[in-house]
C-alpha positions as CSV (number, residue, x, y, z in Angstrom):
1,X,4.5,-24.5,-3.6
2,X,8.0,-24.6,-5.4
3,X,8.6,-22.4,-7.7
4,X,8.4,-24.6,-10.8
5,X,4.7,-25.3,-9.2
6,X,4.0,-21.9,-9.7
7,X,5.2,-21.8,-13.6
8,X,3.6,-24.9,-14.6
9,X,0.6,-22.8,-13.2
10,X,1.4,-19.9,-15.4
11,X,1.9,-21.7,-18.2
12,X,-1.5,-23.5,-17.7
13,X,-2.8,-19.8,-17.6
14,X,-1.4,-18.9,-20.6
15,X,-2.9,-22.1,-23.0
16,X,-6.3,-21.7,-21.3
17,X,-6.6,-18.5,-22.2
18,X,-9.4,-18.2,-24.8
19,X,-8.0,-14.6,-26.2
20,X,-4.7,-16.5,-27.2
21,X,-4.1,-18.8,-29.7
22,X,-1.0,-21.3,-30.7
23,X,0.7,-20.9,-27.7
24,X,3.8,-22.0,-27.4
25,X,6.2,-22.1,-24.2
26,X,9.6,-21.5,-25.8
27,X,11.4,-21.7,-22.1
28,X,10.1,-22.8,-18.6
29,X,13.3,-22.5,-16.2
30,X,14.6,-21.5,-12.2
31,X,15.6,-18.3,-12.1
32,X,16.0,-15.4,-9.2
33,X,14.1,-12.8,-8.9
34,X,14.3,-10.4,-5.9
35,X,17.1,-12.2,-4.4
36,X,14.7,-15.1,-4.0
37,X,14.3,-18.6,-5.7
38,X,12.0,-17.8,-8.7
39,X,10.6,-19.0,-12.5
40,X,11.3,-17.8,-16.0
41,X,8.9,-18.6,-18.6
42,X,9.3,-17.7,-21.9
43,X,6.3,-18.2,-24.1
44,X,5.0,-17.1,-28.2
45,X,1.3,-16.7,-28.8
46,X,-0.9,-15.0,-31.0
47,X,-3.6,-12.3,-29.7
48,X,-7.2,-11.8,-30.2
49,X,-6.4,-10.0,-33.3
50,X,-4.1,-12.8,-34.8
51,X,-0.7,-10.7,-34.0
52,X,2.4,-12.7,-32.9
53,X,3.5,-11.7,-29.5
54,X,6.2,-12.9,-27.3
55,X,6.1,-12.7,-23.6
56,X,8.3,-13.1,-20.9
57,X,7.5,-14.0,-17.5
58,X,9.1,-13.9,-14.2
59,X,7.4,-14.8,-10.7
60,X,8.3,-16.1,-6.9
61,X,5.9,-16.4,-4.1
62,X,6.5,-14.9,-0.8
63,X,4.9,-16.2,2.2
64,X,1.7,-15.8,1.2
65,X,1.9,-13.4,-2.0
66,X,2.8,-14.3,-5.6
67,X,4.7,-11.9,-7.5
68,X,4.5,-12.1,-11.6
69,X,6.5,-10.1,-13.3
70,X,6.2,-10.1,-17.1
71,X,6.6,-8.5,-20.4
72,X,5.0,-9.0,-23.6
73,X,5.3,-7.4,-27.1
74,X,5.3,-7.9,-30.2
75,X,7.4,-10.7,-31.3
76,X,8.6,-9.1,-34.2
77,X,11.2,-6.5,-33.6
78,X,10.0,-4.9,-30.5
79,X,10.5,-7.8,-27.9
80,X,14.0,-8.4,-28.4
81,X,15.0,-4.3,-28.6
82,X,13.2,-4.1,-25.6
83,X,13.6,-7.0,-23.5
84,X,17.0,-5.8,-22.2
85,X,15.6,-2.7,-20.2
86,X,12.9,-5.5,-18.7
87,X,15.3,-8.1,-17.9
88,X,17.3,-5.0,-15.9
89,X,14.1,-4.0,-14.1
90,X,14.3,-8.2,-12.7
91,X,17.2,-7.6,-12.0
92,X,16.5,-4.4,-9.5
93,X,13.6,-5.9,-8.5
94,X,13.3,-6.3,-3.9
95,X,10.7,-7.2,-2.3
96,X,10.1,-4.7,1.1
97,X,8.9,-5.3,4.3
98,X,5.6,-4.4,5.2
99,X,5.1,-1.4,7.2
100,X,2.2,-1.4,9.0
């Protein structure tokens, strides 16, 4: 599965959720994550209690695993103070070899 697969499943996840309403996917995009070929999705919505949140999401699958990263807040104010320190934590992000 290519990584684009994988967003268009995440996004998918996202609108079929029955907790979240008018969502809306603001960016759906390659990016790397780990050092590997990976998504960026980029995505409004409103929860369960009618706030506005704003989440980001970044994933790759390895071998056989999928690895979603993602952060969601607020949309007003607090996603963009924080989305900085998240998008630095992507950055850091390694995937280890198992050690059995």
């Amino acid at each position: 599965m290519t990584p684009q697969e994988l967003a268009e499943l995440v996004i998918d996840d996202i609108r079929a959720s029955e907790a979240l309403t008018e969502a809306r996917v603001l960016e759906n995009a390659p990016a790397p994550v780990g050092g590997r070929k990976g998504f960026r999705v980029l995505a409004t919505f409103r929860d369960a209690r009618g706030l506005a949140r704003k989440i980001a999401i970044y994933g790759l699958l390895d071998e056989k695993r999928f690895y979603r990263l993602f952060y969601v807040a607020p949309e007003r104010h607090y996603f963009a103070r924080d989305l900085p320190v998240f998008e630095e934590l992507v950055r850091s992000f390694r995937l280890r070899a198992v050690q059995l």
